[in-house]
C-alpha positions as CSV (number, residue, x, y, z in Angstrom):
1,X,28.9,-75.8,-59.8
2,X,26.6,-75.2,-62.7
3,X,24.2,-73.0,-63.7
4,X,21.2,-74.5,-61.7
5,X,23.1,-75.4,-58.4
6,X,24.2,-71.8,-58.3
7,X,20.2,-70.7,-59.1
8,X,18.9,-73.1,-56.1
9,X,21.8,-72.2,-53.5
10,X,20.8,-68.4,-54.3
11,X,17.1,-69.0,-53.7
12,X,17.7,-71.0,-50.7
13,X,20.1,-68.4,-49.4
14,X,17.6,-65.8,-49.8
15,X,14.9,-67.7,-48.5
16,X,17.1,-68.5,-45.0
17,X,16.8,-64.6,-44.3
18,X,13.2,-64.0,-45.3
19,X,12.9,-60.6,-43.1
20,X,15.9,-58.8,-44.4
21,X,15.0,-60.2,-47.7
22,X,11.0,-59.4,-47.3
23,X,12.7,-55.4,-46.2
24,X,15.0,-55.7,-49.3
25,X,12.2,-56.5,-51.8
26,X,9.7,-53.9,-50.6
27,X,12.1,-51.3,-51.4
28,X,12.4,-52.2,-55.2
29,X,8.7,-52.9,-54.7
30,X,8.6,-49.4,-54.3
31,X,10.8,-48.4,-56.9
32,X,9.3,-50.5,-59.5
33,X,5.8,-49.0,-58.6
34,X,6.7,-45.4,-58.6
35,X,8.4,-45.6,-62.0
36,X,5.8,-47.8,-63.6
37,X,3.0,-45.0,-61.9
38,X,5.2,-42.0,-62.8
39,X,5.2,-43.2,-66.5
40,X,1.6,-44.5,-66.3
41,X,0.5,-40.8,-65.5
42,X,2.5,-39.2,-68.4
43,X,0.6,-41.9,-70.8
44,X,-2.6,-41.0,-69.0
45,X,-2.5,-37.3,-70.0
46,X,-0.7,-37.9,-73.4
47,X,-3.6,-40.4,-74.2
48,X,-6.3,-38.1,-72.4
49,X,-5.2,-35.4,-74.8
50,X,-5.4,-37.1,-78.1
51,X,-8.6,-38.4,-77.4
52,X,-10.0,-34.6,-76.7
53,X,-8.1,-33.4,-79.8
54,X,-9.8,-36.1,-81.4
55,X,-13.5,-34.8,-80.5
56,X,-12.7,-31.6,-82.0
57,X,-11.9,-33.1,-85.2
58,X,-9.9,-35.5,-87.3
59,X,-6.2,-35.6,-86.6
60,X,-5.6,-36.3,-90.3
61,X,-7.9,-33.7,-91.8
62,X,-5.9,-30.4,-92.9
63,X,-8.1,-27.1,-93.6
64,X,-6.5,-24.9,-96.2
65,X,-7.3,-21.5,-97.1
66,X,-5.6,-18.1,-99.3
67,X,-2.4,-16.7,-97.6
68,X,0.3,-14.4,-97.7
69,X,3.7,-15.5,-99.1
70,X,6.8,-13.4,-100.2
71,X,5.4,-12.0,-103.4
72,X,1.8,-11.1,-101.8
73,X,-1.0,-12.6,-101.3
74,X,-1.5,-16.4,-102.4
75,X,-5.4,-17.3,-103.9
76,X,-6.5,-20.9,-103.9
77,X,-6.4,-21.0,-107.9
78,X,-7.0,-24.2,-109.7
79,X,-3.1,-24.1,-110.4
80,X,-2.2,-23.5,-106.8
81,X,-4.8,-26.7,-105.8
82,X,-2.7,-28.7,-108.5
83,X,0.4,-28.0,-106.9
84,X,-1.3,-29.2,-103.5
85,X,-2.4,-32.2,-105.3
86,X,1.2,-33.5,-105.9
87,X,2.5,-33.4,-102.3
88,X,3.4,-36.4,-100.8
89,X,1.3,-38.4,-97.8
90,X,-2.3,-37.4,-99.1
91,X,-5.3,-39.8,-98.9
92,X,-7.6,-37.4,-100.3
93,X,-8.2,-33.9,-101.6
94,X,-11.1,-32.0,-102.8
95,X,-11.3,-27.9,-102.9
96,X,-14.9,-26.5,-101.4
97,X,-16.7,-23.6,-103.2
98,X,-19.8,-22.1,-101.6
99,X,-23.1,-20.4,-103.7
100,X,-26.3,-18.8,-101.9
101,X,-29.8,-20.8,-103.5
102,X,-33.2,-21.4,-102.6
103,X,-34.4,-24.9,-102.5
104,X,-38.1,-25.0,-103.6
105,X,-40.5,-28.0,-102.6
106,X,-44.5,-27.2,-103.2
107,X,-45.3,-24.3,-101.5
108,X,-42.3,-24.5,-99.6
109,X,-38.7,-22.9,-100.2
110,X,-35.6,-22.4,-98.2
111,X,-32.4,-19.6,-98.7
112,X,-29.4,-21.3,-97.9
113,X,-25.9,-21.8,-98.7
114,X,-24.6,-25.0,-100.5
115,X,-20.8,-25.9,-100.7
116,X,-19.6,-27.7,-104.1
117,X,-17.0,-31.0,-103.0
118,X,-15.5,-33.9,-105.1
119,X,-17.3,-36.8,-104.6
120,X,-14.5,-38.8,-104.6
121,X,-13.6,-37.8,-101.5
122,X,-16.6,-38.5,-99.1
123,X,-15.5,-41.8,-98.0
124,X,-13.0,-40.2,-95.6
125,X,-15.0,-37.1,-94.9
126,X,-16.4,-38.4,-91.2
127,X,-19.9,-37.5,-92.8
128,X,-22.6,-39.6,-90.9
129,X,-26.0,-40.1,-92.6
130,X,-29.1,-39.8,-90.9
131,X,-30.7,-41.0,-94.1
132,X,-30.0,-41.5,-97.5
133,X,-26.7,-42.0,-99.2
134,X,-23.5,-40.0,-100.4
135,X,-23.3,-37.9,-103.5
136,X,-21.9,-40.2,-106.1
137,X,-19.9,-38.7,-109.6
138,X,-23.0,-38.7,-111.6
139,X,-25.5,-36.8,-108.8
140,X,-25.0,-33.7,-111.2
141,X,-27.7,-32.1,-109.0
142,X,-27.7,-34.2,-106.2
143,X,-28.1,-32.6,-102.7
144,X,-27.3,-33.4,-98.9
145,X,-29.2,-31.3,-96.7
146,X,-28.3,-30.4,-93.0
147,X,-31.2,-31.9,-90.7
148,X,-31.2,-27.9,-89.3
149,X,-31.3,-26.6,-92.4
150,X,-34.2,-29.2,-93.2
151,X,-36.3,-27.5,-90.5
152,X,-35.8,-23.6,-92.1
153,X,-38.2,-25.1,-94.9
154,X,-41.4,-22.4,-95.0
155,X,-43.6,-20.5,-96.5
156,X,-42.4,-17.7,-97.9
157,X,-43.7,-14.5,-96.8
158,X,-45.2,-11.4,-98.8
159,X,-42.3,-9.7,-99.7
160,X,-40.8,-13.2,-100.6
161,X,-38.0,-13.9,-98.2
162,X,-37.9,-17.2,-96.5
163,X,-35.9,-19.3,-94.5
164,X,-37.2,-17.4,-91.2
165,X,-37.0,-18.1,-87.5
166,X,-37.2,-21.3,-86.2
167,X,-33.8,-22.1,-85.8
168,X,-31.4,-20.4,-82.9
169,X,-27.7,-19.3,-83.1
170,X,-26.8,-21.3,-80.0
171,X,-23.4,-22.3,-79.2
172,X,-21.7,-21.5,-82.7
173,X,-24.3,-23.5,-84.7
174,X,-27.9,-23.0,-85.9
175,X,-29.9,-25.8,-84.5
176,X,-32.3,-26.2,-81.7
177,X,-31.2,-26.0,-78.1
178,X,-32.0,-29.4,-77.2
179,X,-33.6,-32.6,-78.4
180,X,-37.1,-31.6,-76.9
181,X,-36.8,-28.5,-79.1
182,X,-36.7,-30.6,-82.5
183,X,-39.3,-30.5,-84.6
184,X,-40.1,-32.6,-87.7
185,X,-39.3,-30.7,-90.9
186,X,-42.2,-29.7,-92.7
187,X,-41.1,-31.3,-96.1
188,X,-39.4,-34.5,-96.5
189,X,-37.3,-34.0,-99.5
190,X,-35.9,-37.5,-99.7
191,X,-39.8,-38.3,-101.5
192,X,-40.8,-35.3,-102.2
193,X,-39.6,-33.3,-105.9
194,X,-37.3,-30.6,-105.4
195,X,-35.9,-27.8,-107.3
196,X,-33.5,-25.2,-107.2
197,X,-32.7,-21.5,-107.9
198,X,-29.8,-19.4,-107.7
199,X,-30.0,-17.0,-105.1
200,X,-33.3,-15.5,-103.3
201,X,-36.5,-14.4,-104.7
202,X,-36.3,-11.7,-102.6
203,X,-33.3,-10.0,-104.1
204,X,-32.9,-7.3,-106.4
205,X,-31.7,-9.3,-109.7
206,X,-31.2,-8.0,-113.2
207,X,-32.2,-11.4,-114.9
208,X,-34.7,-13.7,-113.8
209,X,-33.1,-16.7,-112.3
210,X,-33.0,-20.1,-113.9
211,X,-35.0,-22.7,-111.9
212,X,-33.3,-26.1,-111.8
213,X,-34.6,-30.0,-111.2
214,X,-32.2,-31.2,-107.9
215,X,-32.5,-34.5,-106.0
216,X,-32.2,-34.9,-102.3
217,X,-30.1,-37.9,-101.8
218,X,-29.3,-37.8,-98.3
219,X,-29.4,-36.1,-94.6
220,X,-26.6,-35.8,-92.4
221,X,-26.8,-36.3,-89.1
222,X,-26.0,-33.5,-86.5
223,X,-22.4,-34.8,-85.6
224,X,-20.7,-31.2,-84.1
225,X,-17.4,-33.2,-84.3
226,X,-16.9,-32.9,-88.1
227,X,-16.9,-29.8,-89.9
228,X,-19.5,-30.8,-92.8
229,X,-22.3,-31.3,-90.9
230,X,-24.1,-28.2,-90.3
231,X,-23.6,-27.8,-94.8
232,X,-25.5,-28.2,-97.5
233,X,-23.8,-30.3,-99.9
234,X,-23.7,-31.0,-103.9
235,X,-21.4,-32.0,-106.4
236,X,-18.1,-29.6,-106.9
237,X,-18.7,-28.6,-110.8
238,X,-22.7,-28.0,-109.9
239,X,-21.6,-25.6,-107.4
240,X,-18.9,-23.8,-109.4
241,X,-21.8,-23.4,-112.2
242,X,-24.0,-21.6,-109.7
243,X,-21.7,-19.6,-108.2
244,X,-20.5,-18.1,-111.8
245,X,-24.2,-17.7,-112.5
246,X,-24.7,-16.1,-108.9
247,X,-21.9,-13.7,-109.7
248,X,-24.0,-12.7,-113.2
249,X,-27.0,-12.3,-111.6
250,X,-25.5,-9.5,-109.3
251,X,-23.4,-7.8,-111.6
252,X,-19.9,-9.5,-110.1
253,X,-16.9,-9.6,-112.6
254,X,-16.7,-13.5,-112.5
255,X,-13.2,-14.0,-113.0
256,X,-12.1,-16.6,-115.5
257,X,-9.7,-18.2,-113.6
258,X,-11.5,-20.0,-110.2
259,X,-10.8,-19.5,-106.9
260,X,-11.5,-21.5,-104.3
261,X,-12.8,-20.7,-100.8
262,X,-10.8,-23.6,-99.2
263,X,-9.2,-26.8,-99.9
264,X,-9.9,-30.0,-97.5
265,X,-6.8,-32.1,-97.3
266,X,-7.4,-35.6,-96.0
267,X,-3.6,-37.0,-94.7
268,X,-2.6,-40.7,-94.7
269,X,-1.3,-40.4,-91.1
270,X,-0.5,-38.0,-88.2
271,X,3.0,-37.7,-89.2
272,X,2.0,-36.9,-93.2
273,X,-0.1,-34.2,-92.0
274,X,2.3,-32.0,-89.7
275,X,4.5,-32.2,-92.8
276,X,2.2,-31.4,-95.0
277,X,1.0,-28.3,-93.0
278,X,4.5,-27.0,-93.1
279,X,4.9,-27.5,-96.7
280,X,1.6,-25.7,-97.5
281,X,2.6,-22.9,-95.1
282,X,5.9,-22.7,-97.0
283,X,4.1,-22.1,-100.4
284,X,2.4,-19.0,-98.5
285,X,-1.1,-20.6,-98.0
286,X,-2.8,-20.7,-94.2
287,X,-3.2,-24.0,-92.9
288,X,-5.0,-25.5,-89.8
289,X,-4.6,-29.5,-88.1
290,X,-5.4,-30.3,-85.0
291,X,-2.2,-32.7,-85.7
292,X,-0.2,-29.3,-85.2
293,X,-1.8,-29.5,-81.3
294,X,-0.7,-32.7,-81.1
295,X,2.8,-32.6,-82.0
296,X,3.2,-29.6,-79.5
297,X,0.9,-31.7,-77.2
298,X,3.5,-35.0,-77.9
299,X,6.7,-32.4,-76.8
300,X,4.9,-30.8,-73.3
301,X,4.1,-34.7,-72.6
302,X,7.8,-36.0,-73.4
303,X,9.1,-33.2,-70.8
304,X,6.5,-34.1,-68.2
305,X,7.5,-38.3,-68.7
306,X,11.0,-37.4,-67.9
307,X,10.3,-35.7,-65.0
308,X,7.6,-38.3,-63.6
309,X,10.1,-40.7,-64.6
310,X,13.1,-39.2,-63.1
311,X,11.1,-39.0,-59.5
312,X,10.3,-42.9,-60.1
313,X,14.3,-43.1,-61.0
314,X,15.3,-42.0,-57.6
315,X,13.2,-44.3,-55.7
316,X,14.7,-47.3,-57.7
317,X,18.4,-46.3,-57.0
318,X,17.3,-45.8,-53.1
319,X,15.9,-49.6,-53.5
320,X,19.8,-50.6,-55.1
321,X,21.6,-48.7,-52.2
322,X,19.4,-51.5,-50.4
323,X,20.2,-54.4,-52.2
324,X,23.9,-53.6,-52.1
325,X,23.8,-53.1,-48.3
326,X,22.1,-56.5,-48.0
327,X,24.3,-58.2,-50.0
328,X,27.5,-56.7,-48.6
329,X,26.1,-57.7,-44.8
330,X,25.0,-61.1,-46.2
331,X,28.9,-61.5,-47.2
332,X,29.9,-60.8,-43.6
333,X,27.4,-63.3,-42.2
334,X,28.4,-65.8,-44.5
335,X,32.0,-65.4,-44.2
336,X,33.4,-68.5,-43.2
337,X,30.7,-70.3,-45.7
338,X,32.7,-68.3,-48.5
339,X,35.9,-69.4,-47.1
340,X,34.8,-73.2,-46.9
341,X,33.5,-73.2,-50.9
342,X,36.5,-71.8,-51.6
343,X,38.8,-74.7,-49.8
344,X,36.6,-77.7,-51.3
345,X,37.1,-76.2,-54.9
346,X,34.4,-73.8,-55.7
347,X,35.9,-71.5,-58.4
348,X,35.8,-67.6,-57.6
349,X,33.5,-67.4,-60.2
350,X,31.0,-69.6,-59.4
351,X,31.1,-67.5,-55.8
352,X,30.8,-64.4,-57.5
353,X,28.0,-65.4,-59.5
354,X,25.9,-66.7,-56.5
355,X,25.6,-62.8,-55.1
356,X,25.0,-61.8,-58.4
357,X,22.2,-64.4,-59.0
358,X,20.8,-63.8,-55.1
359,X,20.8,-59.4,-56.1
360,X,19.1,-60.3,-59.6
361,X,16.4,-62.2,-57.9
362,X,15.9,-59.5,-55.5
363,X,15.3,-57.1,-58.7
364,X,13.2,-59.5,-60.3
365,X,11.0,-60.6,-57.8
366,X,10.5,-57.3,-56.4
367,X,9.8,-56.1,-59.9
368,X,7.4,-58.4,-60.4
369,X,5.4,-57.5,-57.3
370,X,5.7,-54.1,-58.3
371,X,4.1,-54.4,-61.4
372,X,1.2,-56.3,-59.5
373,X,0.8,-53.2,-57.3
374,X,1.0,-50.2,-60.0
375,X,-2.2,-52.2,-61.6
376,X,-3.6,-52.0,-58.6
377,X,-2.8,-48.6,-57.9
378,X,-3.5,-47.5,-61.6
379,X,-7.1,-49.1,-61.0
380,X,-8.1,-46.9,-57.6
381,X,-6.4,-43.8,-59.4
382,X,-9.1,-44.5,-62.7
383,X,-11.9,-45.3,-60.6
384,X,-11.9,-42.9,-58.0
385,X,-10.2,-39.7,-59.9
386,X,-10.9,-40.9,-62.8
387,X,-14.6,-42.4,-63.4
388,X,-15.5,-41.2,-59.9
389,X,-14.4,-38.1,-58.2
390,X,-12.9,-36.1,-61.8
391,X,-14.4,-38.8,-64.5
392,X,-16.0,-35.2,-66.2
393,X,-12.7,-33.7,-67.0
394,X,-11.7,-36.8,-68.9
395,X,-12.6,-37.3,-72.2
396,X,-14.6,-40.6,-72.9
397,X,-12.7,-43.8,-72.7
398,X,-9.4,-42.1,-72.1
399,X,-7.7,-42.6,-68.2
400,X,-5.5,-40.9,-65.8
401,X,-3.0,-43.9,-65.7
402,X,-2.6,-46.0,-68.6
403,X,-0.2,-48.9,-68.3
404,X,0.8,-50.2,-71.4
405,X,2.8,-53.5,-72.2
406,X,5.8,-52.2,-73.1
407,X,6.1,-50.7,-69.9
408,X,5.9,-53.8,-67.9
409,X,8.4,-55.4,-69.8
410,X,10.8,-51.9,-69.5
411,X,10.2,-52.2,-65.4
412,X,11.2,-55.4,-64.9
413,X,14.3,-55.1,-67.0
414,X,15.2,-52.3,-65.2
415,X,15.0,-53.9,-62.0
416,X,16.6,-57.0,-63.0
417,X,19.5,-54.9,-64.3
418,X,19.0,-52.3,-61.0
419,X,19.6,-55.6,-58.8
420,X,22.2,-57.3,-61.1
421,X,24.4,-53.9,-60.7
422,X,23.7,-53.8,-57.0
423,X,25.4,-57.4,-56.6
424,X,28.5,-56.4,-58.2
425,X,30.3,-55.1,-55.6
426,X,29.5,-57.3,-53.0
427,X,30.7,-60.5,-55.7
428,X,33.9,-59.0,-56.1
429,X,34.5,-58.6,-52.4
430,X,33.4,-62.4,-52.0
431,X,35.7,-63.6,-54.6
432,X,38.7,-61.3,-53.0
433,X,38.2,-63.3,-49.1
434,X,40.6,-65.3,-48.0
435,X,40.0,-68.5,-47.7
436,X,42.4,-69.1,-44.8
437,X,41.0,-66.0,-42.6
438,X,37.6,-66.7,-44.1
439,X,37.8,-70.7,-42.2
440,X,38.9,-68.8,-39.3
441,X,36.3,-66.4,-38.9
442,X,33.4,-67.0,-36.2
């Protein structure tokens, strides 16, 4: 027989005993849903996960800050932040120094804090503008302004300090409570001219401080998910000329060799950034990435896939045990069938290969159906605990059961395999009948 006669027997044979078979199937229908579920949930959470990680801030982006290491503490010098410039799997890296200075626009002024960054490396800051543009190499006194800081614009009052109440401390950021509270900022800087002065008018200085020409170039929007938004930003050397003029001004031993208050390290990947954290912590320097979250995050999730899977596991051996037991009864039904084949010249492994064809189908078919009913599954678990009764707890677009590709093509495999396994047995057995008692048999 060939290849195709051996194919259309087994169908046909299968298809004569469409109960046992329809009993058969739903077992590995079973099977091939509870693994492809099981698994589904594990990639829910795993997925689920990454996306809240995600909200809290970039999975590439590495904070940086002094340490302690084995000869004491470790300052973020300009030769330490050249040493963190030549590690491997960096997209970009600037270090951040912050200066106090009152912005002055007409009869308006505003104390606040400004952080100095390379401007080479805003494109793969997350910054989102509300207005404006990014600071470019040559916006020597350019400035981004905080849309809350924006609205701390006032008057200032008789003994000269500014920057007063308008604004609350709610929820770890200055800003107001919600969007009816917002207010239109009484100057727009983005037209208006602008100028700048080292620390506050209000202070006790020595010197009178030197009043500079700046330029508002943009306004950043109020994005809580990156770290720069609530800032006030300029240009790196600006800042680093204000602070040492800052530190003058109050009688501060500015020390000739720069220290910065942290470096911002932006990785090419997930994987480059939990390496490079553990190579920065190795040179004695503190280090924080939410990619270290993930990785313990991607371990907890790899324990609970086994597990789920191992449940799904046992339900697809029960669902073997079945195909097994229905080949091995089919064998004794069709007894004297074997022993006939066998007398008109069917070779034993042509026999043999008709239960194993019959036991692969059974794992096929019934993993195809079982794929069809994890989708549908996966879709009542996402709509109603997922959109419906807990769609809160998720984070947005994520799922509780995510079925990948891959997966479908690992289930049925499996239960192609599981069935093909299942027949071997009951082949051999076939092939081992006599043909003499097999003729004989009623």
């Amino acid at each position: 027989m060939n290849k195709l006669d051996i194919l259309t027997m087994g169908i046909r044979n299968l298809w004569r005993r469409k109960l046992r078979t329809l009993l058969t199937l739903l077992g590995v229908v079973i099977g091939a849903s509870a693994i492809v579920i099981m698994i589904s949930l594990s990639i829910g959470i795993e997925v689920a996960t990454r996306k809240q990680l995600e909200s809290y801030g970039d999975l590439n982006n590495i904070e940086v800050w002094s340490g302690h290491g084995e000869q004491g503490e470790v300052h973020l010098t300009e030769e330490i932040y050249e040493k963190l410039e030549e590690l491997e799997g960096i997209e970009a890296i600037t270090p951040i120094i912050s200066t106090y200075v009152t912005f002055m626009s007409g009869k308006y002024e505003l104390s606040d804090r400004v952080i100095g960054i390379k401007p080479e490396a805003f494109p793969v800051l997350g910054l989102e503008l509300d207005q404006g543009r990014l600071l470019t190499a040559d916006d020597e006194m350019g400035v981004i302004f905080n849309k809350n800081s924006l609205l701390r614009f006032e008057k200032p009052s008789r003994d000269g300090s500014v920057g007063g109440g308008r604004m609350h401390f709610y929820r770890g950021y200055f800003g107001p409570r919600n969007e009816e509270e917002e207010e239109e900022p009484p100057v727009d800087v983005l037209t208006t001219k602008l100028r700048l002065m080292v620390g506050n008018r209000s202070s006790d200085d020595s010197s009178r401080p030197k009043i500079y020409k700046a330029e508002a170039v943009g306004i950043l929007t109020n994005d809580r998910s990156s770290q720069f938004s609530y800032r006030n930003i300029m240009h790196l050397d600006t800042v680093k000329r204000l602070r040492q003029e800052y530190d003058r001004m109050h009688d501060r031993a500015s020390s000739k060799e720069v220290q910065y208050e942290q470096v911002f390290i932006r990785a090419k990947n997930v994987d480059s950034a939990q390496k490079l954290c553990e190579e920065i912590e190795e040179m004695g320097l503190g280090c924080h990435s939410m990619s270290a979250y993930l990785k313990r995050m991607e371990e907890n999730t790899r324990t609970i896939r086994m597990i789920l899977g191992g449940i799904g596991v046992i339900s697809m051996l029960v669902a073997a045990l079945m195909i097994a037991n229905t080949m091995v009864m089919s064998i004794y039904e069709r007894t004297k069938e074997i022993g006939i084949m066998k007398v008109l010249g069917a070779a034993l492994g042509d026999i043999g290969q008709l239960f194993l064809v019959e036991s692969a189908l059974i794992g096929l078919i019934g993993g195809v159906f079982g794929i069809a009913a994890s989708y549908g599954i996966s879709e009542l678990m996402n709509t109603f605990m997922g959109s419906g009764l807990f769609g809160n707890q998720l984070p947005e677009g994520a799922a509780i059961s995510v079925i990948p590709f891959w997966l479908i093509l690992l289930a049925i495999g499996f239960t192609s395999i599981v069935g093909l396994v299942s027949g071997l047995y009951p082949s051999v057995k076939a092939m081992r009948i006599s043909a003499l008692e097999a003729i004989r048999t009623e």
